[in-house]
Steps between C-alpha positions, in 0.01 A plus 500: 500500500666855373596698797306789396175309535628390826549784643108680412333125590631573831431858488219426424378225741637750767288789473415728793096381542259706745402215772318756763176337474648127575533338118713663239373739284491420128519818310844507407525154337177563336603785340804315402288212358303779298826648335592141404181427345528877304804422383390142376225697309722787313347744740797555646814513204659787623673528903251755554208377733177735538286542759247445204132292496613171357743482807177596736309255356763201460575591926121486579443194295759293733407721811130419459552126534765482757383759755197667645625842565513813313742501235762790524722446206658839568703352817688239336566710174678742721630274781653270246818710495621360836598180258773676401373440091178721473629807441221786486522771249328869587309697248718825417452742724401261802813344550572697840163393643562158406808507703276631824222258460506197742139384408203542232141490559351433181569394141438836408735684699789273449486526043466851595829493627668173350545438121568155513755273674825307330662160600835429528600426131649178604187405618288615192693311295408206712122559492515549104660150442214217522684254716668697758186695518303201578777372786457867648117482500486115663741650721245732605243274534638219740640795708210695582212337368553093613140473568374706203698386226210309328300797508841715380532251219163527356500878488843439339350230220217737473644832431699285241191363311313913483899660400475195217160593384575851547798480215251306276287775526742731394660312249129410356399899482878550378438262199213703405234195401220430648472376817471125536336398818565133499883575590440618805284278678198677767658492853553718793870608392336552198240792598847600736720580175262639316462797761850491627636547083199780483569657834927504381437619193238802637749562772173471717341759350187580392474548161192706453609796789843372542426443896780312685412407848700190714396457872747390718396137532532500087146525392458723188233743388536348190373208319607285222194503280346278194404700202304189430370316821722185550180285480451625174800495345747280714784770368687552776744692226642787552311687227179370687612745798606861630539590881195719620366668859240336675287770369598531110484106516111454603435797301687277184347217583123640522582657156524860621847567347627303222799553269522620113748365272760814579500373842264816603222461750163556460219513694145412543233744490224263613594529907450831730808602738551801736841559707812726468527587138851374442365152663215506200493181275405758248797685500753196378313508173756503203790448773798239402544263744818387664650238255801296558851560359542212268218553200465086526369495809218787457115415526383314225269636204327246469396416845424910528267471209351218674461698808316800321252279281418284839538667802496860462210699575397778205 
């Protein structure tokens, strides 16, 4: 075994937990199982980790099966650098407040302050190779999660199965055919890439009013939505979908809003509304949504024509 792996498997399986309240607390190798599993997935390519939603949401998805109380990924994310190979990085400007700060209450507050956090390079380098990543992640496991590890193991094998469906999705949209359902048979990890591909490629974000709202326990404002209802269509494509509000999604769905072929919104004359003018259904009319940056993976025509001639109200 190469003596650099050595030397962060022990690092590792030595880090400084929080045992006040009697059993040690899990946040730190958690988060470390999350980076793993980002890196695994391309999410992470660069040494440059974010405090960002996909690494809320890959923390809570471990958290919510291994322990009962609130989820605070903001303690590990900046307590981490007691390893001695999480190295935090302040936003310009903040870098003398950083240096004051012994603790962060919130999500919020601590990406107001931190840009994102870098590994030793040794260690990267470790995490990006497939079988020394894998040693480092078991090592993990039998360390602080004896007990757990089937339940570790079948988030793992999970996450796995949505990342793989997730790059057929992409690769389907980036071929530019249409979208053939029977590759991707109907399952839960199914339905999960689907959003998670939508949700990436809308940065969370609503397309219709561009709203971007993350709580701190990683639940989003924003849905991924079918242009076509799944159990019409069974497209879970990626031209079948944009992100939208909960708002500008029922409003879509109940055909209050649909979409012309220029990607402009129009709206429904045959429903009354009252509220702050700028908050007026009415007053998106002719507006171009919020499309993606790669042209392949816009809205499709053909499922917006279908929208217009089925569901939306004239």
């Amino acid at each position: 075994m190469p003596d650099v792996l050595t030397f962060y498997l022990n690092k590792i399986q030595k880090l400084r937990i929080d045992r006040a309240r009697g059993k040690p607390a899990p946040h730190k190798p958690i988060l470390l199982l999350t980076v793993i599993d980002l890196i695994e997935q391309g999410a992470i390519q660069k040494n440059r980790i974010e405090p960002s939603p996909q690494l809320v949401e890959g923390f809570l998805k471990y958290w919510n099966l291994l322990s009962n109380e609130l989820a605070r990924v903001y303690l590990p994310f900046f307590h981490l650098k007691s390893s001695g190979f999480w190295h935090l990085r302040a936003k310009r400007g903040q870098e003398g407040l950083l240096s004051t700060i012994h603790q962060f209450k919130s999500m919020t507050q601590l990406a107001s302050v931190i840009s994102h956090t870098s590994l030793d390079e040794d260690l990267f380098v470790l995490l990006l190779k497939p079988d020394t990543r894998e040693i480092i992640r078991q090592a993990i496991i039998k360390t602080y999660f004896p007990e757990q590890a089937e339940i570790i193991c079948a988030v793992i094998s999970d996450n796995q199965q949505v990342n793989a469906l997730e790059n057929l999705l992409l690769q389907q949209a980036e071929k530019i055919k249409t979208f053939d359902n029977k590759i991707i048979p109907e399952t839960p990890q199914r339905s999960a890439a689907f959003r998670g591909v939508i949700m990436k490629i809308y940065d969370y974000t609503c397309a219709v009013c561009r709203l971007r709202i993350i709580t701190l326990d990683g639940a989003s404002a924003v849905d991924a939505a079918h242009i076509i209802p799944f159990a019409i269509s069974h497209d879970d494509g990626i031209g079948n979908g944009f992100a939208l509000c909960k708002l500008h999604h029922w409003t879509f769905d109940n055909g209050l809003i649909s979409l012309d072929d220029k990607y402009e919104l129009i709206v429904s004359t045959a429903f009354e509304e009252k509220g702050h003018k700028a908050m007026l259904l009415k007053m998106l009319q002719s507006q171009t949504i919020l499309l993606p940056k790669q042209k392949s993976f816009f809205p499709s025509l053909n499922s917006l024509r279908w929208h217009r001639e089925k569901k939306f109200l004239r």
